[in-house]
N, C-alpha and C positions, 0 to 999 in steps of 0.2 A: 729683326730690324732694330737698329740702337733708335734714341732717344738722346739729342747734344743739350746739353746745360749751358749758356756763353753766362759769364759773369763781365761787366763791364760798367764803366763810368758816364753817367749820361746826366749834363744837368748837372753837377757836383751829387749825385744821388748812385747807390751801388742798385743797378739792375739787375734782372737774371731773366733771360730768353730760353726756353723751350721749344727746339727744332726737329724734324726729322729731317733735313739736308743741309750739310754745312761743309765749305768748299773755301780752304785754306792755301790755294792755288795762287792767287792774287799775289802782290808782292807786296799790298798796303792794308789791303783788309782784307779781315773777317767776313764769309758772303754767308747769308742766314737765309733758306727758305724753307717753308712748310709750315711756319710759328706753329706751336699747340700751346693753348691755354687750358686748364682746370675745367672744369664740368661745370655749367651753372647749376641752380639748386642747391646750394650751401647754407645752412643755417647761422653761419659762421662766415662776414663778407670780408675780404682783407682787403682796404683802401688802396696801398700800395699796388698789389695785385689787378685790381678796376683800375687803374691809372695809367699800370703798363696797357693793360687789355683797350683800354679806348686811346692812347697813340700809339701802338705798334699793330694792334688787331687787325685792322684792314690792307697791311703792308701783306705784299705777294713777295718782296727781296728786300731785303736788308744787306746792305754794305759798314761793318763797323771799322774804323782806323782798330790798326795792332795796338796803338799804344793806347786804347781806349779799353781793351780787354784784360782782364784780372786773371779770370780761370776761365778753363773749359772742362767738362765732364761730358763721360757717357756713359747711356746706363740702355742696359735694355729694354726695348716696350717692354711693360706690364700686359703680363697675358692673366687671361682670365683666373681666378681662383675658380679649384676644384669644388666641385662638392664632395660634401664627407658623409660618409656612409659608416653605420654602424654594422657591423657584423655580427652574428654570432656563430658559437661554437655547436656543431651536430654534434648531440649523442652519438658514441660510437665508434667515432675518428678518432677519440682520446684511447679508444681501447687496442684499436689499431696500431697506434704508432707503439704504444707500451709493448706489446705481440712483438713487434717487428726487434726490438733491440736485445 
């Protein structure tokens, strides 16, 4: 599942929206649903970020005019990181392979 980035102009200020559905269909706007915002829990709060989140956060559709849009991006959901496993090497197996060539 991609992940849409909309960069645009709101307010004289450069925005950036974080979507799972975005529907380019319209012949004047940009249609934005699904918003995803950042995790709470941050020890680190970016003002700008809080500002978008409390006036677009409770929006279920957004409609943005074309000519209010700068860029679009996608990227793929972030899927989980693996965990990492150390391995090691059997006695044995090294003598093996040596055998074998």
């Amino acid at each position: 599942m991609s992940i849409y980035k909309v960069h645009f102009k709101w307010k004289e200020k450069e925005i950036s929206l974080s979507a799972k559905s975005l529907d380019l269909t319209h012949p004047y706007f940009v249609s934005i649903r699904d918003l995803v915002f950042p995790e709470g829990g941050k020890l680190i709060i970016d003002p700008s970020q809080d500002e978008v989140k409390r006036t677009f956060g409770s929006a279920e559709h957004i409609m943005l005019p074309f000519q209010t849009v700068t860029l679009i991006e996608e990227f793929k959901e972030e899927q989980p990181k693996p965990k990492i496993r150390n391995f090691t090497l059997m006695e044995g197996q090294e003598e093996e392979k040596e055998d074998k060539v």
